[in-house]
HTML snippet that shows the backbone in 3Dmol.js (N, CA, C, O; Angstrom):
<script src="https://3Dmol.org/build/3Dmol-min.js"></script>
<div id="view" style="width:600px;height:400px;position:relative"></div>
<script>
const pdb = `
ATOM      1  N   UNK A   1       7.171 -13.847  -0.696  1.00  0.00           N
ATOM      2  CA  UNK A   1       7.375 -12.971  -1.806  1.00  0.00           C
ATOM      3  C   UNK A   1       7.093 -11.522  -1.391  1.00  0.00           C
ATOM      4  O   UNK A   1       7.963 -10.694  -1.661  1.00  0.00           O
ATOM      5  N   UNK A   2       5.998 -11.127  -0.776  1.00  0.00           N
ATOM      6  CA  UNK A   2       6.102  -9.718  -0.264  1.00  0.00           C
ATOM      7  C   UNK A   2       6.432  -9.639   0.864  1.00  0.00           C
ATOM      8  O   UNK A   2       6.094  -8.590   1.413  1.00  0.00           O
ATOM      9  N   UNK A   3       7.230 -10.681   1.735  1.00  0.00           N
ATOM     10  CA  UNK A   3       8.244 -10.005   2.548  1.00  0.00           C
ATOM     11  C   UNK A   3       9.398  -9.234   1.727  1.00  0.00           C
ATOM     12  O   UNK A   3       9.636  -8.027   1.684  1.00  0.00           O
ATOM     13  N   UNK A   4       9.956 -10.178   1.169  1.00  0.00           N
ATOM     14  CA  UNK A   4      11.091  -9.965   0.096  1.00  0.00           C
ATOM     15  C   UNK A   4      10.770  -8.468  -0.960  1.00  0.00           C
ATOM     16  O   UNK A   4      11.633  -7.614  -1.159  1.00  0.00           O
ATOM     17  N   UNK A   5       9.875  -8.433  -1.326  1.00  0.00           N
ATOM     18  CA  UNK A   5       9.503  -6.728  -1.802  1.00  0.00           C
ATOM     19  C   UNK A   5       9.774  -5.507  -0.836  1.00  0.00           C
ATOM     20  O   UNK A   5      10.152  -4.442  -1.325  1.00  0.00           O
ATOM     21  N   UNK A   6       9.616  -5.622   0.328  1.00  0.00           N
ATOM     22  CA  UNK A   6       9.327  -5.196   1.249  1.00  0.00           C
ATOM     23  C   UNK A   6      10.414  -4.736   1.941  1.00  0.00           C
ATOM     24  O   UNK A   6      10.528  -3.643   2.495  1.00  0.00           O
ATOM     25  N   UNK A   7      11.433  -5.882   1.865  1.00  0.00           N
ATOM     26  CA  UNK A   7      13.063  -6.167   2.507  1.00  0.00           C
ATOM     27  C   UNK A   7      13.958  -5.166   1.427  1.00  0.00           C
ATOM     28  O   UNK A   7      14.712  -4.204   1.569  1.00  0.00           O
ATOM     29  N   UNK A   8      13.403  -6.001   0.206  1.00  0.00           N
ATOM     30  CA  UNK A   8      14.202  -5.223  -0.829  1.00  0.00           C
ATOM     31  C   UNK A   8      14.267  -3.477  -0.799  1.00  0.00           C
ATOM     32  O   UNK A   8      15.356  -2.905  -0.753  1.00  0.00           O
ATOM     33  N   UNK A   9      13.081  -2.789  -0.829  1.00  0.00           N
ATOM     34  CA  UNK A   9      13.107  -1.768  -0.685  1.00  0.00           C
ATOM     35  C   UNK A   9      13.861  -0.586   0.691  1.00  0.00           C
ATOM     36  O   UNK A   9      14.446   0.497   0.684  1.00  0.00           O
ATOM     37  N   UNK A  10      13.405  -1.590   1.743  1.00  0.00           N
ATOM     38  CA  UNK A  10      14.081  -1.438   2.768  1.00  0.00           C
ATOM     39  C   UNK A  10      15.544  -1.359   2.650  1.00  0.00           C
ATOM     40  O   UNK A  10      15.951  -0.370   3.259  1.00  0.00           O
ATOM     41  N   UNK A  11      16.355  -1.939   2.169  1.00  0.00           N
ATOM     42  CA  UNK A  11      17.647  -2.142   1.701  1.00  0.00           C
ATOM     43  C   UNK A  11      17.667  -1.174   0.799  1.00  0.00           C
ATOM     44  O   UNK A  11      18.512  -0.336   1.115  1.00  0.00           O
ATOM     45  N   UNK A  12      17.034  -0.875  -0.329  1.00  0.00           N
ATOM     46  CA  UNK A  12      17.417   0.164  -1.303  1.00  0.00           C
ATOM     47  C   UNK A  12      17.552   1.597  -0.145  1.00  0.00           C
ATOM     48  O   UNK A  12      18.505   2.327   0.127  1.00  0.00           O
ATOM     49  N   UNK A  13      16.734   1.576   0.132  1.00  0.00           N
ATOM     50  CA  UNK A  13      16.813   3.030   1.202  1.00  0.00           C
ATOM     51  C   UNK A  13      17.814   3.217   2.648  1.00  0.00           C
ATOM     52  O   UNK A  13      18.101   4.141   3.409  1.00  0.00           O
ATOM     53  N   UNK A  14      18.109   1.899   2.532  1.00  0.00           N
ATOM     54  CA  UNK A  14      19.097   2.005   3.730  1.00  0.00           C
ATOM     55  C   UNK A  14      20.614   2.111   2.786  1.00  0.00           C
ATOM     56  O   UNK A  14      21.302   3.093   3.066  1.00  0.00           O
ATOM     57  N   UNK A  15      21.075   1.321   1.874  1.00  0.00           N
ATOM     58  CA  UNK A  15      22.299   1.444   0.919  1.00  0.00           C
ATOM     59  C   UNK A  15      21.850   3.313   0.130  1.00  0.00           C
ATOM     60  O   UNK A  15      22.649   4.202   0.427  1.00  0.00           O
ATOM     61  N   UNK A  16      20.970   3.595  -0.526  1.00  0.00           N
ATOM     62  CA  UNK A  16      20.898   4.830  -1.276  1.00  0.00           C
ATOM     63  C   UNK A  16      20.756   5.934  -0.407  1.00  0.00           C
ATOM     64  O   UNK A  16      20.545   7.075  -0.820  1.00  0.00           O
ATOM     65  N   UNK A  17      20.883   5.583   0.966  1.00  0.00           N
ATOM     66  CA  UNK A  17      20.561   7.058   1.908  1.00  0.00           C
ATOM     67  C   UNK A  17      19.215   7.739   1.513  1.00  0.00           C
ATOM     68  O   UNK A  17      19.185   8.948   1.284  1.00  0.00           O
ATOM     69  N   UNK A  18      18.058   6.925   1.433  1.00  0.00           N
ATOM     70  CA  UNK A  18      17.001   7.966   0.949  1.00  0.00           C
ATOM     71  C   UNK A  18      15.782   7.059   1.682  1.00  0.00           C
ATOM     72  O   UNK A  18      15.166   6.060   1.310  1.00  0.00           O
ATOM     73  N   UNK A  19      15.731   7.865   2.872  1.00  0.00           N
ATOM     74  CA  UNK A  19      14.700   7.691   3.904  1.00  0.00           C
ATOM     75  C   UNK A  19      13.204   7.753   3.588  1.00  0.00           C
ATOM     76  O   UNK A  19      12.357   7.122   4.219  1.00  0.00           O
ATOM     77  N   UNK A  20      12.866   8.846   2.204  1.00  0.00           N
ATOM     78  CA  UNK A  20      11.908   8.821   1.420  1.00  0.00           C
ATOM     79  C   UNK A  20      11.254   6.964   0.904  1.00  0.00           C
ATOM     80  O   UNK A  20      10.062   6.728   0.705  1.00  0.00           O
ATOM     81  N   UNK A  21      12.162   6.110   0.810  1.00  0.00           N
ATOM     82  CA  UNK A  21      11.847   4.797   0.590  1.00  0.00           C
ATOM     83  C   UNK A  21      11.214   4.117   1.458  1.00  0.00           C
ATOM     84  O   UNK A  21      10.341   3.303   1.158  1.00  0.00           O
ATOM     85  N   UNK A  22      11.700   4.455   3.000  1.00  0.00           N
ATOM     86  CA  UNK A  22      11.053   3.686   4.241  1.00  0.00           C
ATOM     87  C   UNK A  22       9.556   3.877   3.878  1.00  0.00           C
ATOM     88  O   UNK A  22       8.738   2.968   4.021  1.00  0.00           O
ATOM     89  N   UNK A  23       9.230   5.145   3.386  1.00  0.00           N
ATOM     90  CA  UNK A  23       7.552   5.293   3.998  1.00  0.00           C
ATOM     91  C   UNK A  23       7.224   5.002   2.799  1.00  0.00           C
ATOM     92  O   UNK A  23       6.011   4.884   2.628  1.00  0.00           O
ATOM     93  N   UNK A  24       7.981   4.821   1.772  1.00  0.00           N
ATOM     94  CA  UNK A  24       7.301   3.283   0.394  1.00  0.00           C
ATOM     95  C   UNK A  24       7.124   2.251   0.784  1.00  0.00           C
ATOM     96  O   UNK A  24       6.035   1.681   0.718  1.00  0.00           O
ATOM     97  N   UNK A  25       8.196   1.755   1.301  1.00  0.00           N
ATOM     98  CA  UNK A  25       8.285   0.271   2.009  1.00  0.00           C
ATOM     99  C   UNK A  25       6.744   0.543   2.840  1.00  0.00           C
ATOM    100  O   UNK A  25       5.718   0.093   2.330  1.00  0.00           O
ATOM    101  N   UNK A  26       6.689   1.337   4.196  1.00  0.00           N
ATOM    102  CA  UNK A  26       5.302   1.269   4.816  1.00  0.00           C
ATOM    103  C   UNK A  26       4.023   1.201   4.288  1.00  0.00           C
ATOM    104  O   UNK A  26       3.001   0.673   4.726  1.00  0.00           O
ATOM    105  N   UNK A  27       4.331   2.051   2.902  1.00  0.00           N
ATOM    106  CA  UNK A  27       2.605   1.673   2.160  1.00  0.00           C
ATOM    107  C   UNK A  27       2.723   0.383   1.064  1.00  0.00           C
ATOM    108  O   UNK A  27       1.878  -0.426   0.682  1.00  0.00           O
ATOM    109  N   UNK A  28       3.892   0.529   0.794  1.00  0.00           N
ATOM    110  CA  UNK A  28       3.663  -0.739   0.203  1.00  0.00           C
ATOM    111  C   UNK A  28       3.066  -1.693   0.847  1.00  0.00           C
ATOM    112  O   UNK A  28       2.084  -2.241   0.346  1.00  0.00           O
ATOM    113  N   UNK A  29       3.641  -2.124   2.289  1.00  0.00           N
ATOM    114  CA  UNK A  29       3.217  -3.081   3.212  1.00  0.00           C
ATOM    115  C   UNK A  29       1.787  -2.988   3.832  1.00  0.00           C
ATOM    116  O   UNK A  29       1.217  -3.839   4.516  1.00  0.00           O
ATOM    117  N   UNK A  30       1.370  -1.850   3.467  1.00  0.00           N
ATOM    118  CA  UNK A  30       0.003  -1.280   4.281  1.00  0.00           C
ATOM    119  C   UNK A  30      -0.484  -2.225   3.029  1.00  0.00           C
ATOM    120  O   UNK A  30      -0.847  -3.379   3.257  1.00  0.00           O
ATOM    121  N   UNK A  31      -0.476  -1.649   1.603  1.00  0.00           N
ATOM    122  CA  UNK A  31      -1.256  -2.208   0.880  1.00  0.00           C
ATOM    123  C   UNK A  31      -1.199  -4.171   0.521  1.00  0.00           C
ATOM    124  O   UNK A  31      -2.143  -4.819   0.069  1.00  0.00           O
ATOM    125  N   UNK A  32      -0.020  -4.642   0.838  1.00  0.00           N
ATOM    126  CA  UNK A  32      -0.035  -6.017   0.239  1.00  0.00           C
ATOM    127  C   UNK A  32      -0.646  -6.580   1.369  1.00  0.00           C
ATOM    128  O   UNK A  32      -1.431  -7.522   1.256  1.00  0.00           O
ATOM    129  N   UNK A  33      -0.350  -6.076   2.456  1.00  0.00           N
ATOM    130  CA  UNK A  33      -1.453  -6.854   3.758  1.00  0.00           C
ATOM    131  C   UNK A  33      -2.898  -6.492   3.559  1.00  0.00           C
ATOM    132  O   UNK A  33      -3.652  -7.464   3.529  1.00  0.00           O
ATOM    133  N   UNK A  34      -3.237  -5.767   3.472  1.00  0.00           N
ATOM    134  CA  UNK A  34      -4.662  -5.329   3.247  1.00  0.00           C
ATOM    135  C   UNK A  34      -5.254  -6.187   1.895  1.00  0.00           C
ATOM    136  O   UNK A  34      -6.414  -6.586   1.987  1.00  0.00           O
ATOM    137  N   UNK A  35      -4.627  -6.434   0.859  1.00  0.00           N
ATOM    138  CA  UNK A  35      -4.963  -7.394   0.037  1.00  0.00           C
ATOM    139  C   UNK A  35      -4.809  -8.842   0.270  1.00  0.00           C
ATOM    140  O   UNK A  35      -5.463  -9.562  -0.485  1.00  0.00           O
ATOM    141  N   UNK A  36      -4.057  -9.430   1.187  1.00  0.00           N
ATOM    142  CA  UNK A  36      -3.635 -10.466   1.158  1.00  0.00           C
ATOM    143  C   UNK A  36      -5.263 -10.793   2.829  1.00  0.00           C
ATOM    144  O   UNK A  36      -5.777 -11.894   3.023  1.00  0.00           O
ATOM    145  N   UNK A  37      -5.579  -9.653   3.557  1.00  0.00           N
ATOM    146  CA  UNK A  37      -6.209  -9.704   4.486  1.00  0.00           C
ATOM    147  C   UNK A  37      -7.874  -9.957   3.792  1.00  0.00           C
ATOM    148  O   UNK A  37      -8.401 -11.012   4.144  1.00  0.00           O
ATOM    149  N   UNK A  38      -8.588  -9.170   2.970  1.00  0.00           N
ATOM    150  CA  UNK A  38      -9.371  -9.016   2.154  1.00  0.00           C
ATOM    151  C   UNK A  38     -10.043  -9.575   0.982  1.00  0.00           C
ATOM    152  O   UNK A  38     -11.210  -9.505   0.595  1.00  0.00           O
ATOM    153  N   UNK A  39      -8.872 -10.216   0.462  1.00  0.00           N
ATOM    154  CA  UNK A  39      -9.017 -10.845  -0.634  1.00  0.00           C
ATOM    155  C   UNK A  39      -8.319 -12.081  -0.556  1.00  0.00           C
ATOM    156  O   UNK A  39      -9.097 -13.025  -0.418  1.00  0.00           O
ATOM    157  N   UNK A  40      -6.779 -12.488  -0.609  1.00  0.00           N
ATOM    158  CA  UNK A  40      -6.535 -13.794  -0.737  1.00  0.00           C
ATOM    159  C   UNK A  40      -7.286 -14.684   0.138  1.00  0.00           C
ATOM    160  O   UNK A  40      -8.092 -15.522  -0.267  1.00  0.00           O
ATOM    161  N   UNK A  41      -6.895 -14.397   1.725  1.00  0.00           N
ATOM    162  CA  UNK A  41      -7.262 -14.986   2.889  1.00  0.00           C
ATOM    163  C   UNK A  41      -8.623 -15.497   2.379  1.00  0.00           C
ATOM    164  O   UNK A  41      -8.788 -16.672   2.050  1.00  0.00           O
ATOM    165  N   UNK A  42      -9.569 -14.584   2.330  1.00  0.00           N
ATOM    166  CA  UNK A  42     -10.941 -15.670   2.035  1.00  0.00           C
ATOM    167  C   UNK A  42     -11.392 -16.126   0.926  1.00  0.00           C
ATOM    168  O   UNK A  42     -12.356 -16.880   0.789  1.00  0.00           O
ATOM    169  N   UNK A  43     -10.342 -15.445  -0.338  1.00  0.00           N
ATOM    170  CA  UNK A  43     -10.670 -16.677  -1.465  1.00  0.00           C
ATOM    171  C   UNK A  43      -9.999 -18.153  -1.400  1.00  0.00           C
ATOM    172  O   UNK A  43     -10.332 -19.058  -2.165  1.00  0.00           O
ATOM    173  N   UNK A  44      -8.821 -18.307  -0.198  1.00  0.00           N
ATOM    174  CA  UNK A  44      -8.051 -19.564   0.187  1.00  0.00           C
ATOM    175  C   UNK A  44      -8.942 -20.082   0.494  1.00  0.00           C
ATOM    176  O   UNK A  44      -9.314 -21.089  -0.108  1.00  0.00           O
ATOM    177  N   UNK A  45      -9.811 -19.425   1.865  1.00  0.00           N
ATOM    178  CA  UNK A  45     -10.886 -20.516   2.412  1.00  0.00           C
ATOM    179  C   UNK A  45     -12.233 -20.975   1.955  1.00  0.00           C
ATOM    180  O   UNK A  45     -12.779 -21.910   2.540  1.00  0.00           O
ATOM    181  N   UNK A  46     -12.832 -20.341   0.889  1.00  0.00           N
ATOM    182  CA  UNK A  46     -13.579 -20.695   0.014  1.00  0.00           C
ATOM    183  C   UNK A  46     -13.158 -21.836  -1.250  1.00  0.00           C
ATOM    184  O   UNK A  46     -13.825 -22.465  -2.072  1.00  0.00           O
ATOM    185  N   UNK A  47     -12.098 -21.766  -1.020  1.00  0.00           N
ATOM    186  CA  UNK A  47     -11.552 -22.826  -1.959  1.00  0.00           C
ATOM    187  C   UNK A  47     -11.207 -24.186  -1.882  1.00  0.00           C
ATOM    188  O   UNK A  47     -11.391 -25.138  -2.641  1.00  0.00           O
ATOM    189  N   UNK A  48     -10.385 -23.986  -0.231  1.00  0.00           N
ATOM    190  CA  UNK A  48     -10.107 -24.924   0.070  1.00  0.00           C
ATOM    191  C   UNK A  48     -10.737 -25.208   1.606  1.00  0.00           C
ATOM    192  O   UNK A  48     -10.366 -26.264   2.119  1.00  0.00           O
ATOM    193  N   UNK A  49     -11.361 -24.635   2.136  1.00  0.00           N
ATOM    194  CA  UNK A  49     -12.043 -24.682   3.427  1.00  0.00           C
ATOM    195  C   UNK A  49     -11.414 -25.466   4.576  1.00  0.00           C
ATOM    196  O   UNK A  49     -10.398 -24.851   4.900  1.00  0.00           O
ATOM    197  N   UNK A  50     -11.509 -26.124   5.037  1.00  0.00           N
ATOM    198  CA  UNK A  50     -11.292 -26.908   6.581  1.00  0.00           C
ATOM    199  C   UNK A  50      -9.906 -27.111   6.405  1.00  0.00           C
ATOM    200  O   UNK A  50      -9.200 -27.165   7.412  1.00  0.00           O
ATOM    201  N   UNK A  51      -9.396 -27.234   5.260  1.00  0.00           N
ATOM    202  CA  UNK A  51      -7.941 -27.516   4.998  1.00  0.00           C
ATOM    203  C   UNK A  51      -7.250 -26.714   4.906  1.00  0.00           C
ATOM    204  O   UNK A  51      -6.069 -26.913   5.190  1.00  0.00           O
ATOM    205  N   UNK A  52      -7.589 -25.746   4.568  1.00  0.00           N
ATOM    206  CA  UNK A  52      -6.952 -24.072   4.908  1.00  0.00           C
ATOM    207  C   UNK A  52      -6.811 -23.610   6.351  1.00  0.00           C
ATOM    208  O   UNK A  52      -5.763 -23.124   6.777  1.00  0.00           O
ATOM    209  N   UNK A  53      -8.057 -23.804   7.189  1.00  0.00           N
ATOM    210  CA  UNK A  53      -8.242 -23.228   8.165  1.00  0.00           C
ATOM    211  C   UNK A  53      -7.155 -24.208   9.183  1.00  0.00           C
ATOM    212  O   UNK A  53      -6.663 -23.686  10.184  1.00  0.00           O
ATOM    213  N   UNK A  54      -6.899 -25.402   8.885  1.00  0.00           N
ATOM    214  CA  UNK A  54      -6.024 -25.787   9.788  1.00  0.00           C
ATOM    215  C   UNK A  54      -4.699 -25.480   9.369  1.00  0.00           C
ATOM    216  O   UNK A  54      -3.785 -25.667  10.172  1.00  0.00           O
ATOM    217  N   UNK A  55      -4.531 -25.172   8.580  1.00  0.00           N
ATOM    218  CA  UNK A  55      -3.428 -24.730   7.717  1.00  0.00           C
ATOM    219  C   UNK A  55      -2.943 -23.954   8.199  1.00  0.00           C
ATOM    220  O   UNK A  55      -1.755 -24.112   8.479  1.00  0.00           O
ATOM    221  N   UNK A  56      -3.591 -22.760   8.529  1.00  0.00           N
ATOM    222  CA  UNK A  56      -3.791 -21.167   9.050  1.00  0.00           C
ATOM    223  C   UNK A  56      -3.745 -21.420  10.528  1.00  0.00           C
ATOM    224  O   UNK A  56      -3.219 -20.520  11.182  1.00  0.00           O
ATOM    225  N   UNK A  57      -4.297 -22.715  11.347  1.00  0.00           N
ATOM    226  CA  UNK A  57      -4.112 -22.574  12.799  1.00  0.00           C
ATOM    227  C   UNK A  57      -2.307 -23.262  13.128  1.00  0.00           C
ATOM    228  O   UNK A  57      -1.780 -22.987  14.206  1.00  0.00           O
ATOM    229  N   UNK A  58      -1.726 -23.921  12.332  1.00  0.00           N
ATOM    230  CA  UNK A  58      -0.336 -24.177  12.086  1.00  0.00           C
ATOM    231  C   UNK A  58       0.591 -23.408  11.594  1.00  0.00           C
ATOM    232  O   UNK A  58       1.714 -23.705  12.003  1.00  0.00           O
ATOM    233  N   UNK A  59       0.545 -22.512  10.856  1.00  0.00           N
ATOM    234  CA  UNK A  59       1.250 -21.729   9.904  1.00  0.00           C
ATOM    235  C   UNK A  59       1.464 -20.171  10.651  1.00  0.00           C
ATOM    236  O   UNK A  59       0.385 -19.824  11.131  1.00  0.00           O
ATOM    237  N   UNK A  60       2.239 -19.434  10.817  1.00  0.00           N
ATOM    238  CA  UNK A  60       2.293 -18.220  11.280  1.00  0.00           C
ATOM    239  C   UNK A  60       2.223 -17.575   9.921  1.00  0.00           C
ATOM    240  O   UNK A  60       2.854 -18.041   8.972  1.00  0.00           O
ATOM    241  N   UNK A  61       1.079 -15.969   9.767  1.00  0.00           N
ATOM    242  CA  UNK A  61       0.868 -15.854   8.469  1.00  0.00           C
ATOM    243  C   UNK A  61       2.357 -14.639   8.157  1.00  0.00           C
ATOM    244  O   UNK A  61       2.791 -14.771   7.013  1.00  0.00           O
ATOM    245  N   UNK A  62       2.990 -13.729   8.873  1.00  0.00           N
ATOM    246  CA  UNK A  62       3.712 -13.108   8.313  1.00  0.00           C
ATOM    247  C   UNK A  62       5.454 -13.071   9.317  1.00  0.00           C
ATOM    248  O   UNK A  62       6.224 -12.126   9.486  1.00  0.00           O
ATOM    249  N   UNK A  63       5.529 -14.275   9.717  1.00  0.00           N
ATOM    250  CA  UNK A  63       6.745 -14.697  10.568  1.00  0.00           C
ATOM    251  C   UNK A  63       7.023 -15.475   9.892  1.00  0.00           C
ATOM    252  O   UNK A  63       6.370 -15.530   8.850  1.00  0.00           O
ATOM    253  N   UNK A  64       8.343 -16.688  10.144  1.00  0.00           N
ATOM    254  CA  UNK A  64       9.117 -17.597   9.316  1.00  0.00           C
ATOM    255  C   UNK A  64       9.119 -18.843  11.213  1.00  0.00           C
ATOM    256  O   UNK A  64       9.565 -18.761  12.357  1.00  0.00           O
ATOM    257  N   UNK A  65       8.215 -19.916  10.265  1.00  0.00           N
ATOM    258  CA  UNK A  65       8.244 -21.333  10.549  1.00  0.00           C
ATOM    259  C   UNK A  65       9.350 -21.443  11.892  1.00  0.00           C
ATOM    260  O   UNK A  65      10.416 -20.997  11.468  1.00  0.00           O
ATOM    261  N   UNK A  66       9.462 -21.739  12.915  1.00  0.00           N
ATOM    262  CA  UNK A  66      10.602 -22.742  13.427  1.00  0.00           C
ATOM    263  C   UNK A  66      11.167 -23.649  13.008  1.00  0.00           C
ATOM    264  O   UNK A  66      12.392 -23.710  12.905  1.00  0.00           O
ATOM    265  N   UNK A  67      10.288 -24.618  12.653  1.00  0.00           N
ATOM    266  CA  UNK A  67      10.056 -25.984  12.185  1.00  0.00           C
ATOM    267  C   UNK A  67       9.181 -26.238  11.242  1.00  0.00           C
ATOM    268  O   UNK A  67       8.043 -25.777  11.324  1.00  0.00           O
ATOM    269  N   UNK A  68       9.545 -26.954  10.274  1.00  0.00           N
ATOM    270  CA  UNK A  68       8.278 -27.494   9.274  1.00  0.00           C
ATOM    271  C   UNK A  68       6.993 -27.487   9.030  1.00  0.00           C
ATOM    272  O   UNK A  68       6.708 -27.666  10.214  1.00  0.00           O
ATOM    273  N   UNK A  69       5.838 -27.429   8.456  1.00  0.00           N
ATOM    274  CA  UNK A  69       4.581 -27.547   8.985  1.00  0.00           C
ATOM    275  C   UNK A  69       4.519 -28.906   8.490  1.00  0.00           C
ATOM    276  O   UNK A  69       5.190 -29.002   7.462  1.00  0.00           O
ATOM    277  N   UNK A  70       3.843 -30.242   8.910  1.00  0.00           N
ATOM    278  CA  UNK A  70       3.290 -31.498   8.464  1.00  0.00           C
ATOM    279  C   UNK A  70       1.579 -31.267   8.927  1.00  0.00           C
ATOM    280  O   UNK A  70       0.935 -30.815   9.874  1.00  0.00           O
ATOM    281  N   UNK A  71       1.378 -31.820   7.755  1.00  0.00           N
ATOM    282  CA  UNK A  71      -0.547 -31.935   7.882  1.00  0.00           C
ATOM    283  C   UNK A  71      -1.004 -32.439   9.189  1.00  0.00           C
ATOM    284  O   UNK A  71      -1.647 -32.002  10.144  1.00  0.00           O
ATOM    285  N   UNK A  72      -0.216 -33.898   8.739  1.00  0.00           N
ATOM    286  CA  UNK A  72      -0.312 -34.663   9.951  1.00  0.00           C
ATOM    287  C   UNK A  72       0.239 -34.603  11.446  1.00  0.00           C
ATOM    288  O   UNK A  72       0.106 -35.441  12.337  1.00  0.00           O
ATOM    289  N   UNK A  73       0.840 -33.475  11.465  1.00  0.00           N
ATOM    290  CA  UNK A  73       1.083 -32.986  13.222  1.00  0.00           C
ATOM    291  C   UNK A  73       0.541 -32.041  13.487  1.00  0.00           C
ATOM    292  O   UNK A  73       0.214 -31.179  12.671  1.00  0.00           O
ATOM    293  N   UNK A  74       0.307 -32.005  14.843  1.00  0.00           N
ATOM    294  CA  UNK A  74       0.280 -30.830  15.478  1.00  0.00           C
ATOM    295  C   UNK A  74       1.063 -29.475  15.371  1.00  0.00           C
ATOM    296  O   UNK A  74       2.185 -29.592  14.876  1.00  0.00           O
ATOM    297  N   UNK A  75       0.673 -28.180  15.751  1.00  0.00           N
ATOM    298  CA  UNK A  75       2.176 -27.632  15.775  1.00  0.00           C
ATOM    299  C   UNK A  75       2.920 -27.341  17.037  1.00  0.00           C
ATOM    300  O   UNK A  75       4.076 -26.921  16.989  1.00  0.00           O
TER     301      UNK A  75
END
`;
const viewer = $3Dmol.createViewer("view");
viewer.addModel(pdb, "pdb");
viewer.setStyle({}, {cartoon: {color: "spectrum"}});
viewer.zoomTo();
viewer.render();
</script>
């Protein structure tokens, strides 16, 4: 979802010719990582603990999957 915010804007500024958007897009992104670094990340692992953290050693946090994640595999 905040790739897609992120993309979107990017696109608005690349279709509207207004380069002023890129360095929205950059703080936008400064800020949803910094929240997602700060705050989600360790209210996930307080929540869900050991099951998160393997979660997180399988999962790439801001790239797209190759392949599936299964609990039960390796990656």
């Amino acid at each position: 979802m905040y790739l897609a915010v992120v993309a979107a804007i990017i696109g608005q500024a690349l279709i509207l010719g207004q380069p002023v958007l890129l360095g929205y897009a950059a703080a936008v992104w400064v800020t949803v990582a910094s929240f997602v670094r700060w705050y989600e990340e360790p209210t996930l692992a307080r929540q869900f603990g050991e099951q998160y953290q393997s979660y997180r050693c399988a999962v790439p946090a801001w790239r797209p999957r190759i392949r599936p994640w299964h609990q039960d595999q390796p990656d």
